[in-house]
VMD Tcl script that builds the backbone (N, CA, C; Angstrom):
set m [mol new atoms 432]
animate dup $m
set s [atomselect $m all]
$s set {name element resname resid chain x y z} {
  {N N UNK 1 A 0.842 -1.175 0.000}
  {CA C UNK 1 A 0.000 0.000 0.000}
  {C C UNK 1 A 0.888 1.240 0.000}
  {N N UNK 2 A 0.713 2.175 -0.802}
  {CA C UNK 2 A 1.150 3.418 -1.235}
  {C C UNK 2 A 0.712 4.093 -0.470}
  {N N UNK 3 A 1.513 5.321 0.735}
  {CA C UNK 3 A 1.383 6.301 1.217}
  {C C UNK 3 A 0.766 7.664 0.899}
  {N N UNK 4 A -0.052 7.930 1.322}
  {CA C UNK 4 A -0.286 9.012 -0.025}
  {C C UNK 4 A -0.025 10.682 0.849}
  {N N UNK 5 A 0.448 11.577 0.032}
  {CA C UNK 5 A 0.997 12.860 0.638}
  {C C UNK 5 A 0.733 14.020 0.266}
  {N N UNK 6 A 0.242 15.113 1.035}
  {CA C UNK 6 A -0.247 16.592 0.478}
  {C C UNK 6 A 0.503 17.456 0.578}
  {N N UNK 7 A 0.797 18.207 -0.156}
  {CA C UNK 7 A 2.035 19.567 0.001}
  {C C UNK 7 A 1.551 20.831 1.418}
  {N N UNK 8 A 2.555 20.919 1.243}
  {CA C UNK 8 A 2.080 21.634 2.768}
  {C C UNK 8 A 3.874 22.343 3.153}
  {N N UNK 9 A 3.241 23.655 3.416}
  {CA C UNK 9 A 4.298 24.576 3.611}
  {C C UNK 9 A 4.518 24.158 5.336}
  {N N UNK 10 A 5.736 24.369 5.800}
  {CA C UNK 10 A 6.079 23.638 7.310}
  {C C UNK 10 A 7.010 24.824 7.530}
  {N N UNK 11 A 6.305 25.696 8.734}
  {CA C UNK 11 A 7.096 26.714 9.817}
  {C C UNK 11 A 7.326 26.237 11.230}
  {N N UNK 12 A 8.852 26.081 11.789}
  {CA C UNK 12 A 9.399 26.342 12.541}
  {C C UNK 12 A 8.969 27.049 13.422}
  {N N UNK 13 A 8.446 26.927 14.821}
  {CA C UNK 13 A 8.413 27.438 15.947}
  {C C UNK 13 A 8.985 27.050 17.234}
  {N N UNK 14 A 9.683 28.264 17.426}
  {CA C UNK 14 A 10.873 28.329 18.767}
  {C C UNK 14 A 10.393 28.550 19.811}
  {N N UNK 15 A 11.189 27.903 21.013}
  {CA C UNK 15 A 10.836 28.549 22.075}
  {C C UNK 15 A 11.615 28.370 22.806}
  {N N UNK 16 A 12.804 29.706 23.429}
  {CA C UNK 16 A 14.016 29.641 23.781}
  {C C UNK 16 A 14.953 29.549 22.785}
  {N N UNK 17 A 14.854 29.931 21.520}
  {CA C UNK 17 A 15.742 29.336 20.518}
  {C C UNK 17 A 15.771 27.721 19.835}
  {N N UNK 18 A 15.058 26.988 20.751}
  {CA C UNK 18 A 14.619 25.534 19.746}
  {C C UNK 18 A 13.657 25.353 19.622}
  {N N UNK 19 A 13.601 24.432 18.411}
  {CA C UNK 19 A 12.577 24.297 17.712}
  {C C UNK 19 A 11.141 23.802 19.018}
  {N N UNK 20 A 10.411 23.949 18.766}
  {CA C UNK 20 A 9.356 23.390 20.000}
  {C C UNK 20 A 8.033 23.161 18.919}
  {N N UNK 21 A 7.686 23.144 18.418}
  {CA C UNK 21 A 6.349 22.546 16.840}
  {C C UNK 21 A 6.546 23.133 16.162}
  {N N UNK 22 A 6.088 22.620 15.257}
  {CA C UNK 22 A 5.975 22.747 13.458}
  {C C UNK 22 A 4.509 22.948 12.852}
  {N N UNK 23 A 4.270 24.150 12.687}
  {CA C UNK 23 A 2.943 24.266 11.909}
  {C C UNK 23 A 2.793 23.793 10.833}
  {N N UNK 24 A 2.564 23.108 10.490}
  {CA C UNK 24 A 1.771 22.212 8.667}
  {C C UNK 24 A 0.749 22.952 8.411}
  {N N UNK 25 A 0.860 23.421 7.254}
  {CA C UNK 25 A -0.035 24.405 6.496}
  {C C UNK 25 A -0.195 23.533 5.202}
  {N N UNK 26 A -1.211 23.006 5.424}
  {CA C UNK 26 A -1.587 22.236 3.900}
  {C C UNK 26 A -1.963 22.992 2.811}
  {N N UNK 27 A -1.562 22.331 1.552}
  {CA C UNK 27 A -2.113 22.967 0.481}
  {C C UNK 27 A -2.550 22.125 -0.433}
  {N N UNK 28 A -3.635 23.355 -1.212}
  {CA C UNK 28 A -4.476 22.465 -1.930}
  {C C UNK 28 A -3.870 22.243 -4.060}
  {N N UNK 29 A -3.243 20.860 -4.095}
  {CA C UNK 29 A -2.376 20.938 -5.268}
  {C C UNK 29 A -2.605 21.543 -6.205}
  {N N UNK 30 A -4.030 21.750 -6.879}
  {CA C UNK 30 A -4.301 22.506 -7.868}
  {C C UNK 30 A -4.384 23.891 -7.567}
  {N N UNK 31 A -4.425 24.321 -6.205}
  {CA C UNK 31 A -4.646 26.188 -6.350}
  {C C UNK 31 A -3.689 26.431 -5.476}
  {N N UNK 32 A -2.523 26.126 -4.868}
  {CA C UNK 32 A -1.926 26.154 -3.305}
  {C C UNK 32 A -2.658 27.429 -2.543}
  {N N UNK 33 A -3.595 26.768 -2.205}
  {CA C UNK 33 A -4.632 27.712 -1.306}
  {C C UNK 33 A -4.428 26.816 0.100}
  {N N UNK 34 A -4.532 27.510 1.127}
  {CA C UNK 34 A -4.648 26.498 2.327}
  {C C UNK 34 A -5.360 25.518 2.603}
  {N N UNK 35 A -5.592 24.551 3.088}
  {CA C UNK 35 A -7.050 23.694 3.644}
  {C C UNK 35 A -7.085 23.485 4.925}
  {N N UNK 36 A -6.396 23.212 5.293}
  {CA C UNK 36 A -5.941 23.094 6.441}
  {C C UNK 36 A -4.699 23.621 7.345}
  {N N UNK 37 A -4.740 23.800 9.033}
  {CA C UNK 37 A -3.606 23.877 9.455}
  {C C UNK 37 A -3.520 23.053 10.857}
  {N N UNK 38 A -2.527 22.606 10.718}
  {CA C UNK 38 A -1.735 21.108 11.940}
  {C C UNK 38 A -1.148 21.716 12.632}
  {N N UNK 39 A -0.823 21.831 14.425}
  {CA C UNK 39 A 0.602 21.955 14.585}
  {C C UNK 39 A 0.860 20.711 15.652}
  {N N UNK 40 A 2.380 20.331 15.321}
  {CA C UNK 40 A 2.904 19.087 15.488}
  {C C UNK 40 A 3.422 19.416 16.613}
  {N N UNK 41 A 4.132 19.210 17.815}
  {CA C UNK 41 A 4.485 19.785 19.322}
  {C C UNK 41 A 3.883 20.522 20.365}
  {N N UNK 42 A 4.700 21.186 20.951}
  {CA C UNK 42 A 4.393 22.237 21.738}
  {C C UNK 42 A 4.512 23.225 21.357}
  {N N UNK 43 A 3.289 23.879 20.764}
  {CA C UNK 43 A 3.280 25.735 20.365}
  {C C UNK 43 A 2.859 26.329 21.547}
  {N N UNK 44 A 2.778 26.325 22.758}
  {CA C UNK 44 A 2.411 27.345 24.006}
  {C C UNK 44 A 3.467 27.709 24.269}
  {N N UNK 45 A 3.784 28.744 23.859}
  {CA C UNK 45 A 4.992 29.967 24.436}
  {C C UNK 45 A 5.905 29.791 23.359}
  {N N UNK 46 A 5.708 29.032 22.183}
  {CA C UNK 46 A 6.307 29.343 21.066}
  {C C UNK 46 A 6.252 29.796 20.221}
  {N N UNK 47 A 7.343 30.738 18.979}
  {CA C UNK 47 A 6.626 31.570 17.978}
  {C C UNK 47 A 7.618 31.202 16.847}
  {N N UNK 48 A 7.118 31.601 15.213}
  {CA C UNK 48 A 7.760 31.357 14.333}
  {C C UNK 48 A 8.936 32.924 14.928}
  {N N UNK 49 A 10.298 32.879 14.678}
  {CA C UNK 49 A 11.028 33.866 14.719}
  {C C UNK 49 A 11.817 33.959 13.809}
  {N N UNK 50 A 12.005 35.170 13.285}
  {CA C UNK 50 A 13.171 35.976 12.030}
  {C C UNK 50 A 14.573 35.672 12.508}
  {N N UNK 51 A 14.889 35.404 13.613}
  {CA C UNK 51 A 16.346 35.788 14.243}
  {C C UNK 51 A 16.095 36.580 15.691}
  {N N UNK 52 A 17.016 36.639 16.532}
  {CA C UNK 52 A 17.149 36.768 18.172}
  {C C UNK 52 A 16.483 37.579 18.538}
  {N N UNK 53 A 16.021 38.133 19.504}
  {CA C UNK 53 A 15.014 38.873 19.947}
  {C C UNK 53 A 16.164 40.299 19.967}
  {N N UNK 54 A 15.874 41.179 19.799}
  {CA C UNK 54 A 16.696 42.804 20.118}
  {C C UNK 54 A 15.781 43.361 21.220}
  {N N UNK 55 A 16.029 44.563 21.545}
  {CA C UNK 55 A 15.624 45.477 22.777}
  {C C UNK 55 A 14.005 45.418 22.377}
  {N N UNK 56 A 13.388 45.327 21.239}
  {CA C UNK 56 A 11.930 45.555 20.528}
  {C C UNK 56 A 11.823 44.331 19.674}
  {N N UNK 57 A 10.725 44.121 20.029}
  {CA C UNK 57 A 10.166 42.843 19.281}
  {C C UNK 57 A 8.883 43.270 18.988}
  {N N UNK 58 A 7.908 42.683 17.412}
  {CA C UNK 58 A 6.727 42.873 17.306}
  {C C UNK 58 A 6.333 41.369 17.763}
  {N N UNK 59 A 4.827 41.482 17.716}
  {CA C UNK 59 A 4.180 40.235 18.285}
  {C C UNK 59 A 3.063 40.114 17.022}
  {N N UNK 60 A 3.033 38.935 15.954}
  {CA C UNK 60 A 1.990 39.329 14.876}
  {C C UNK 60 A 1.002 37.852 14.651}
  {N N UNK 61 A -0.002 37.757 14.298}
  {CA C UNK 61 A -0.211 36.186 14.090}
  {C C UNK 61 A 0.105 35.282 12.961}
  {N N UNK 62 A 0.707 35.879 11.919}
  {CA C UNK 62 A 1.094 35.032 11.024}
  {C C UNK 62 A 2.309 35.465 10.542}
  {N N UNK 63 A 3.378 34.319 10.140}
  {CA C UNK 63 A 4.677 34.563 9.620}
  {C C UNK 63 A 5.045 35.668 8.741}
  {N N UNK 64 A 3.869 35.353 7.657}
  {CA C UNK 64 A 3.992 36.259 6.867}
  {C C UNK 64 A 3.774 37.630 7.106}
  {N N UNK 65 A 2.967 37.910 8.375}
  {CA C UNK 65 A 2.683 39.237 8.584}
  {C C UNK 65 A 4.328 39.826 8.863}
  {N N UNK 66 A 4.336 38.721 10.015}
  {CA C UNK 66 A 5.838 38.829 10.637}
  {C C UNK 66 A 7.244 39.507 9.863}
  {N N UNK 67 A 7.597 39.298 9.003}
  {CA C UNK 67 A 8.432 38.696 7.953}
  {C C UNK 67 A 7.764 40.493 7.213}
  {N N UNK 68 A 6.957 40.984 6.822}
  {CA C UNK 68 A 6.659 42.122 5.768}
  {C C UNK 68 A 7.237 43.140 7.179}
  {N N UNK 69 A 6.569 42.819 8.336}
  {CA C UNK 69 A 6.795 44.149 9.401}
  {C C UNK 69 A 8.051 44.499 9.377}
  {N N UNK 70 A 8.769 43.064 9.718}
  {CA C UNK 70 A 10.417 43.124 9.709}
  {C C UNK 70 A 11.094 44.261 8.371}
  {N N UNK 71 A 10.732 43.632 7.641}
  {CA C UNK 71 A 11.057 43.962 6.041}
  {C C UNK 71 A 10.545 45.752 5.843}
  {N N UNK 72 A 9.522 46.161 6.041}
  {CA C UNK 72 A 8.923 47.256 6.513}
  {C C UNK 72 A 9.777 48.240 7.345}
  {N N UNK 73 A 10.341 48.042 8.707}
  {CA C UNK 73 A 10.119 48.577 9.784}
  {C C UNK 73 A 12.071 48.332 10.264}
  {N N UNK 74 A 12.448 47.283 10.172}
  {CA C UNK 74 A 13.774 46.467 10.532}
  {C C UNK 74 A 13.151 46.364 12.113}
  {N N UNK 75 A 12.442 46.591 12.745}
  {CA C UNK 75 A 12.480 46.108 14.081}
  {C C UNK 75 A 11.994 43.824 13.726}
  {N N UNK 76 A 12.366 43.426 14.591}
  {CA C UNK 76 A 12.165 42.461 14.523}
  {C C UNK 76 A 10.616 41.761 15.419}
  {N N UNK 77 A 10.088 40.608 14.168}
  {CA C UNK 77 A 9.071 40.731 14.386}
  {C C UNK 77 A 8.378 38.871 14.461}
  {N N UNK 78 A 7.679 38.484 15.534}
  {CA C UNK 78 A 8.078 37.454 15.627}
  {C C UNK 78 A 5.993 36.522 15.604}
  {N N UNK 79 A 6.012 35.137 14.855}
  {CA C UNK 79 A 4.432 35.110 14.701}
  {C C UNK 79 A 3.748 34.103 15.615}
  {N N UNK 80 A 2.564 34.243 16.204}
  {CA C UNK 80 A 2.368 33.298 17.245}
  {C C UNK 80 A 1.723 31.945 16.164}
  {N N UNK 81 A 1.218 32.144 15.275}
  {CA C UNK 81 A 0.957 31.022 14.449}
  {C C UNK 81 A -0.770 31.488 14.291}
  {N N UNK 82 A -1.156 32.179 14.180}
  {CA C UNK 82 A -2.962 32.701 15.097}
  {C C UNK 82 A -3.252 33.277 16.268}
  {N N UNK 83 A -4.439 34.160 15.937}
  {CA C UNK 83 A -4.691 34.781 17.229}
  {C C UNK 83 A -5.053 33.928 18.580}
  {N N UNK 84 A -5.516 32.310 18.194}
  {CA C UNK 84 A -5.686 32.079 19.505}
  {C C UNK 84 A -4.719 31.673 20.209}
  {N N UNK 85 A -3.055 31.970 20.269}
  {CA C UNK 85 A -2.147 31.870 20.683}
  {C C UNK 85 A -1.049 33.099 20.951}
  {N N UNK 86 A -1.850 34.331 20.233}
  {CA C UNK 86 A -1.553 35.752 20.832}
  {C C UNK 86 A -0.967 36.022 21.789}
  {N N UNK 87 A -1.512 35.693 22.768}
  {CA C UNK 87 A -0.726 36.005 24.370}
  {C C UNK 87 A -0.203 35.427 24.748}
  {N N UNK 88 A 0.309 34.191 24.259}
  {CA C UNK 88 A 1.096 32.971 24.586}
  {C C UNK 88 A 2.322 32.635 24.474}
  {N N UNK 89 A 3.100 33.565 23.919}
  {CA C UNK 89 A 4.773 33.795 23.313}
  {C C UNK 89 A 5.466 34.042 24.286}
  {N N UNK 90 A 6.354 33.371 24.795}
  {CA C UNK 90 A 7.325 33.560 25.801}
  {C C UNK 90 A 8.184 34.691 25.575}
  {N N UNK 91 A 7.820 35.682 26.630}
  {CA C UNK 91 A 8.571 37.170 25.868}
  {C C UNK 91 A 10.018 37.035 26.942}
  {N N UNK 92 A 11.590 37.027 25.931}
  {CA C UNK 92 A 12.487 36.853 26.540}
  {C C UNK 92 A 12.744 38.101 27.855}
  {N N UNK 93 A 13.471 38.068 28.639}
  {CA C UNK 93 A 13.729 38.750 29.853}
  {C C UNK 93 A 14.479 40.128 29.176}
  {N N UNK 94 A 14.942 40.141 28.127}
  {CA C UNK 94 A 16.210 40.853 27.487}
  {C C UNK 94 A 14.955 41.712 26.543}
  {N N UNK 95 A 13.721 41.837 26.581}
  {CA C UNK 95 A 13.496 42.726 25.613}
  {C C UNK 95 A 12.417 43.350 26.455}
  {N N UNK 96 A 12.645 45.158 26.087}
  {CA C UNK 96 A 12.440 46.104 26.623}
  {C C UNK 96 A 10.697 46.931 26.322}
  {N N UNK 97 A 10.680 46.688 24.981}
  {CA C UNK 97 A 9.341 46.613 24.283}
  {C C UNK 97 A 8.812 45.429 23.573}
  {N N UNK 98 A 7.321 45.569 23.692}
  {CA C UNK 98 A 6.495 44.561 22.759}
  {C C UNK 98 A 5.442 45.449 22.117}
  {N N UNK 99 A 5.503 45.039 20.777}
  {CA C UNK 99 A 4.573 45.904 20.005}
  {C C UNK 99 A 3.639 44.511 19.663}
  {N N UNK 100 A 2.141 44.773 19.771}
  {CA C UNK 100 A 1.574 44.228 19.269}
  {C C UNK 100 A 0.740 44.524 18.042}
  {N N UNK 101 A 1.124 43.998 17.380}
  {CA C UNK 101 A 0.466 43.858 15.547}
  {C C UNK 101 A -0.429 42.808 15.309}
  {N N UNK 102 A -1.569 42.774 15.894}
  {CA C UNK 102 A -2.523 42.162 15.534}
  {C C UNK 102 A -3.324 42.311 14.635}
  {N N UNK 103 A -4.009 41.415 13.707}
  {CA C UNK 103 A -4.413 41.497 12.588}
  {C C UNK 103 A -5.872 42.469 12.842}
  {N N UNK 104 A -6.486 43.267 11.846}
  {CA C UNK 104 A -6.971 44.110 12.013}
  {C C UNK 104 A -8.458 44.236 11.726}
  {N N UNK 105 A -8.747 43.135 12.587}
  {CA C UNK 105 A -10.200 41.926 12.356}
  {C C UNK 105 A -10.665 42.101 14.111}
  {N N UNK 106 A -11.945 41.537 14.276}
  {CA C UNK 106 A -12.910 41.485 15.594}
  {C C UNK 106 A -11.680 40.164 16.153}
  {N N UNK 107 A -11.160 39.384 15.586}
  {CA C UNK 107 A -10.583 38.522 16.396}
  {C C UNK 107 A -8.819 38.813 16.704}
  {N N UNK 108 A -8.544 39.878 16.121}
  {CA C UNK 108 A -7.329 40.179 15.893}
  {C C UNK 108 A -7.761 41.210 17.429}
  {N N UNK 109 A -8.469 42.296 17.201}
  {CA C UNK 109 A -8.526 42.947 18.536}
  {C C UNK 109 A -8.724 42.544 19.713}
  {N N UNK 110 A -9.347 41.495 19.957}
  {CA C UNK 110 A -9.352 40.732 21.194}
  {C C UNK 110 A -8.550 40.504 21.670}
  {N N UNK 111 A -7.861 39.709 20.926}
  {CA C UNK 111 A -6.362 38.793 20.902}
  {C C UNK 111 A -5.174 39.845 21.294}
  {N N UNK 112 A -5.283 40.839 21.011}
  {CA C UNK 112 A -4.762 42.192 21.546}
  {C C UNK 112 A -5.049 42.747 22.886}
  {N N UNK 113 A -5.914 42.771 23.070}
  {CA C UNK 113 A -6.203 42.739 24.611}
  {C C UNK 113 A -5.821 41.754 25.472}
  {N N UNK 114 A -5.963 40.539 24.993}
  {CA C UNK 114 A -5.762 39.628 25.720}
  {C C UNK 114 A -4.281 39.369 26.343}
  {N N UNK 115 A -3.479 39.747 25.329}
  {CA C UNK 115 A -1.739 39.700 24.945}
  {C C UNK 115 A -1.474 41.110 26.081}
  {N N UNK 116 A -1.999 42.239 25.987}
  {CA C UNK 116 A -1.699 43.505 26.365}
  {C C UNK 116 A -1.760 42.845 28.188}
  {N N UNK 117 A -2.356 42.291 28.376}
  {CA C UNK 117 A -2.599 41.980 30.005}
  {C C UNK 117 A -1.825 41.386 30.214}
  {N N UNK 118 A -1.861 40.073 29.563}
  {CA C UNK 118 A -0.903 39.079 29.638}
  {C C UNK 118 A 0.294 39.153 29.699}
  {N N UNK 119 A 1.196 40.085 28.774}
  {CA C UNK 119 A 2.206 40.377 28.557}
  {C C UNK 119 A 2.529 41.535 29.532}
  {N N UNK 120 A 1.758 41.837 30.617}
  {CA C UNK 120 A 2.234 42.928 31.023}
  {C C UNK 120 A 2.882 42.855 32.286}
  {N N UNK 121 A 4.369 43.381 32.611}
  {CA C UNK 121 A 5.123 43.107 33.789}
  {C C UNK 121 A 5.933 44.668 34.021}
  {N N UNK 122 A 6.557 44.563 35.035}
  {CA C UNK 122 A 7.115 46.096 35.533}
  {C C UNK 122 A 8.663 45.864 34.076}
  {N N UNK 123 A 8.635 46.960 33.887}
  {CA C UNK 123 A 10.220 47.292 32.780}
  {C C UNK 123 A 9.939 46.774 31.116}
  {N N UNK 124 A 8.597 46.548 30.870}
  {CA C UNK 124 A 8.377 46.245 29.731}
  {C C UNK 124 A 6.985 47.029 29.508}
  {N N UNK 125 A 7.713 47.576 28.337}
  {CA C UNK 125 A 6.751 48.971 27.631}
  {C C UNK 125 A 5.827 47.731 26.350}
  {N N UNK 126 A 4.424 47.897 26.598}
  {CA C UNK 126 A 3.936 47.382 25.318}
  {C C UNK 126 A 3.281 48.247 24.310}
  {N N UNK 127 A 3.131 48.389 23.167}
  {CA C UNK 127 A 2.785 49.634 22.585}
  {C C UNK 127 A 1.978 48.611 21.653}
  {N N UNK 128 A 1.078 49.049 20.538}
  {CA C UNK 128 A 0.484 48.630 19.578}
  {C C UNK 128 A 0.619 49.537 18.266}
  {N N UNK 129 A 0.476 48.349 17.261}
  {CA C UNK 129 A 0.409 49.113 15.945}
  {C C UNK 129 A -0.257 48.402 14.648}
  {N N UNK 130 A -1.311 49.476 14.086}
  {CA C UNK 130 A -2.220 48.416 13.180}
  {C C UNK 130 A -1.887 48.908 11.636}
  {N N UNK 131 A -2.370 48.064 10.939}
  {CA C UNK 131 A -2.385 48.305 10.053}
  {C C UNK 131 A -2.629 49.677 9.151}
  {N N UNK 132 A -1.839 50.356 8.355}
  {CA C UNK 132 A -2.458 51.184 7.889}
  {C C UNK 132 A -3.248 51.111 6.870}
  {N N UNK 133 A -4.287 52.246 6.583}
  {CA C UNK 133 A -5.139 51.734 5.048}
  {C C UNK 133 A -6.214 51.362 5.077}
  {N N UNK 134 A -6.777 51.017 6.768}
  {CA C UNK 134 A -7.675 50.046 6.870}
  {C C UNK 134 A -7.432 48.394 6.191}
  {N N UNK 135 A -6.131 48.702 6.403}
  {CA C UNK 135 A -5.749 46.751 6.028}
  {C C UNK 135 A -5.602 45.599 6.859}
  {N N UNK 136 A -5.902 44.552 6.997}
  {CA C UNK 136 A -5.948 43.416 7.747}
  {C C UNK 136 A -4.584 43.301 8.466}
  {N N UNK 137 A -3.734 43.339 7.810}
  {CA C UNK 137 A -2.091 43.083 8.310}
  {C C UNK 137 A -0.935 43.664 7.783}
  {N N UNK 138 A -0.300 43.758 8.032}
  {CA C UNK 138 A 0.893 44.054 7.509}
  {C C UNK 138 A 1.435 43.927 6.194}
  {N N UNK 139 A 1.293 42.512 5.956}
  {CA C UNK 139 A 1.596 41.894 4.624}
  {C C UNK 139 A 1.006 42.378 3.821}
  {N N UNK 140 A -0.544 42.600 3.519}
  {CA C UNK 140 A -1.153 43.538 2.536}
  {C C UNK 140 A -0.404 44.393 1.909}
  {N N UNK 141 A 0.183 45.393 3.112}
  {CA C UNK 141 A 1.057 46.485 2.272}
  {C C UNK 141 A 2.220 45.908 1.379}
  {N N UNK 142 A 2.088 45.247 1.364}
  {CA C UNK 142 A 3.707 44.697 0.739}
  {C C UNK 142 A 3.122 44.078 -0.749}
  {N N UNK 143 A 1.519 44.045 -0.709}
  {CA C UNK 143 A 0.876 43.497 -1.805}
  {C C UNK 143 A 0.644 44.411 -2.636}
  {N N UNK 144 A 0.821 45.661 -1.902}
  {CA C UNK 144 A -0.240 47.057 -2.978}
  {C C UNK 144 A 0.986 47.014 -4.222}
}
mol reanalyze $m
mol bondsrecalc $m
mol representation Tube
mol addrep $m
């Protein structure tokens, strides 16, 4: 019996610097549109990351948002995988701000609130920043 296999884009999520799950993002062969999404490990307190955390980190829900902010902005910008894991990113001891970039939807603002509490401790400034344009995310702009 033949195995049978779907393409599917696979992101890396860290936590502490190792790997800790793997999101599987299936795709669909004739349109690579998504169908689904898997994640394989432990994603609680893990995020897809660009490279090491600096004094400022953004907080975004998808890689790709992640990845345009960076590209955008040079602050570094790191993705929880979805909003329902928003507040869940282990924010290292070494960084001074958290910007949250939540997607710019009824579930994106929640998830912003939720993170803003969560994330909140004495010596760490959290600030927010949305989309401009009235656009969903970040990445958009990088589409115009």
């Amino acid at each position: 019996m033949l195995a049978s296999f779907e393409p599917a884009l696979l992101v890396a999520m860290r936590k502490a610097g190792a790997i800790a799950a793997i999101q599987r993002i299936f795709l669909d062969p004739s349109t690579a549109d998504y169908t689904e999404k898997r994640v394989l490990g432990q994603a609680i307190g893990a995020a897809w990351t660009n490279g090491p955390p600096g004094k400022t980190i953004g907080i975004c829900e998808g890689f790709e948002t992640a990845a345009a902010y960076t590209s955008l902005t040079g602050i570094q910008a790191w993705a929880t995988m979805g909003a329902k894991r928003f507040h869940q990113v282990d924010i290292p001891a070494s960084v001074e701000t958290v910007i949250l970039l939540a997607d710019n939807d009824a579930e994106g603002r929640r998830a912003r609130e939720r993170a803003a509490e969560t994330y909140r401790r004495p010596g760490l400034a959290i600030e927010t920043e949305w989309p401009p344009f009235r656009m969903n995310d970040w990445a958009q702009l990088l589409k115009r």
